[in-house]
C-alpha positions in Angstrom: -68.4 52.4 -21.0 -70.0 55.2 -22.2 -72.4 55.2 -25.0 -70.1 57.8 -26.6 -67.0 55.8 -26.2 -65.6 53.9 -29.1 -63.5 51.3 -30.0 -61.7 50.3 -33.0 -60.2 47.0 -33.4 -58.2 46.4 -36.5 -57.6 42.4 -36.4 -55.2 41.0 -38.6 -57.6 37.4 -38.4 -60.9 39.9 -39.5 -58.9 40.8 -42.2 -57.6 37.5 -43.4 -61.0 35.9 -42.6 -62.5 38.1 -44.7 -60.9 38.1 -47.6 -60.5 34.4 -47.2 -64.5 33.9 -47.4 -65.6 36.9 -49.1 -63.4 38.2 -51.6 -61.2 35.9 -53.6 -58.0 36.8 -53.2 -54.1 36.1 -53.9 -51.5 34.9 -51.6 -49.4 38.3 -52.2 -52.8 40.2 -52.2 -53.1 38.8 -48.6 -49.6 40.1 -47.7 -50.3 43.6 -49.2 -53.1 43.8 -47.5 -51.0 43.0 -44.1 -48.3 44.9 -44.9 -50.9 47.7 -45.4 -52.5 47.3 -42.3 -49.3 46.8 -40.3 -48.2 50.5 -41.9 -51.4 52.0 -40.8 -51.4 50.8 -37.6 -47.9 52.3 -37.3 -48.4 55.6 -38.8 -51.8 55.6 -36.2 -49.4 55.4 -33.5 -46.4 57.5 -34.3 -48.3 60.1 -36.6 -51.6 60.3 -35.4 -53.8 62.9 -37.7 -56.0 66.2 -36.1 -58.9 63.5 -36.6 -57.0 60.8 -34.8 -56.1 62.5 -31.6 -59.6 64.7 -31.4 -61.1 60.7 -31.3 -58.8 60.0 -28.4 -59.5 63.4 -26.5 -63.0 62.1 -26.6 -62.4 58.5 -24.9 -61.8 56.7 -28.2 -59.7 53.6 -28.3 -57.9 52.5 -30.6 -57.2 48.1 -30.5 -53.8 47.5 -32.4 -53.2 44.3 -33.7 -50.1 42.1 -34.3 -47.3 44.4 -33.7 -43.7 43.4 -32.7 -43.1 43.9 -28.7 -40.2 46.5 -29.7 -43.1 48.6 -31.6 -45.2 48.6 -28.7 -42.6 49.3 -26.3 -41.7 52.2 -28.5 -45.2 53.6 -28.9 -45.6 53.6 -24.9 -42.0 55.3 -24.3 -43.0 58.0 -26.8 -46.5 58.6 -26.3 -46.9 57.8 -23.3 -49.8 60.4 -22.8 -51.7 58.5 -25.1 -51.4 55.3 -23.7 -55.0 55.4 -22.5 -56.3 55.2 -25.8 -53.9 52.2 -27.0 -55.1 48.8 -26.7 -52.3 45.8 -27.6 -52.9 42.4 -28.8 -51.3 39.4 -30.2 -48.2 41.4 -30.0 -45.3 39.4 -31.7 -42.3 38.6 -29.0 -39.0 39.0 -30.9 -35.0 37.8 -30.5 -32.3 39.8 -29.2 -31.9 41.0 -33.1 -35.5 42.4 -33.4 -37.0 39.5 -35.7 -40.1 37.6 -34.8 -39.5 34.4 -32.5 -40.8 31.6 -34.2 -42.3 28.7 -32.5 -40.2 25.3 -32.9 -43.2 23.1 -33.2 -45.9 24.9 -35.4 -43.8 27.7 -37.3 -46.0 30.3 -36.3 -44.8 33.4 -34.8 -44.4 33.6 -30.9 -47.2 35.7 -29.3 -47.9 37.5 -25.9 -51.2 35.7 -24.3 -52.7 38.5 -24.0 -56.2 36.5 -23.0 -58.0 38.1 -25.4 -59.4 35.2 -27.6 
């Protein structure tokens, strides 16, 4: 990679770890904070600012976190000139109705295994 290459992650678990350690914190603060980050990462993808695509014209990549797979398919059908500069991970699989699947035995959300750990 070149040393003016970038890459942003934005991970839900830095977040949450975070604030978990650092900054004391209530449960709905943690889910305003997610639901904030979720937005951004949306608006990144579908409404990218001047800023935002000059960063990818010059090799930036951008690490999105969490999404559902319907989002991600949706970003990659409609941008798909941009898809160089998209990184996916723990991308939430969901039903045949659009909602998360949730795991039987831990109640956690189902997740693509991405290998990125």
């Amino acid at each position: 990679m070149k040393l003016k290459d970038k890459i942003y992650a934005l991970s839900g678990s830095l977040l949450f770890l975070i604030n978990t350690f650092f900054v004391p914190v209530q449960a709905d603060e943690l889910d305003q904070i997610a639901m904030a980050m979720e937005q951004w990462q949306y608006n990144r993808l579908f409404n990218p600012s001047q800023a935002d695509r000059k960063a990818e014209k010059n090799g930036d990549v951008i690490i999105y976190d969490g999404l559902t797979d319907v989002t991600v398919k949706q970003a990659i059908d409609e941008n798909f000139d941009r898809m160089q500069n998209m990184m996916f991970t723990r991308t939430v699989v969901t039903d045949e109705n659009g909602n998360p699947r949730i795991d039987p035995f831990t109640g956690e959300k189902v997740v693509e295994d991405d290998g990125c750990e």
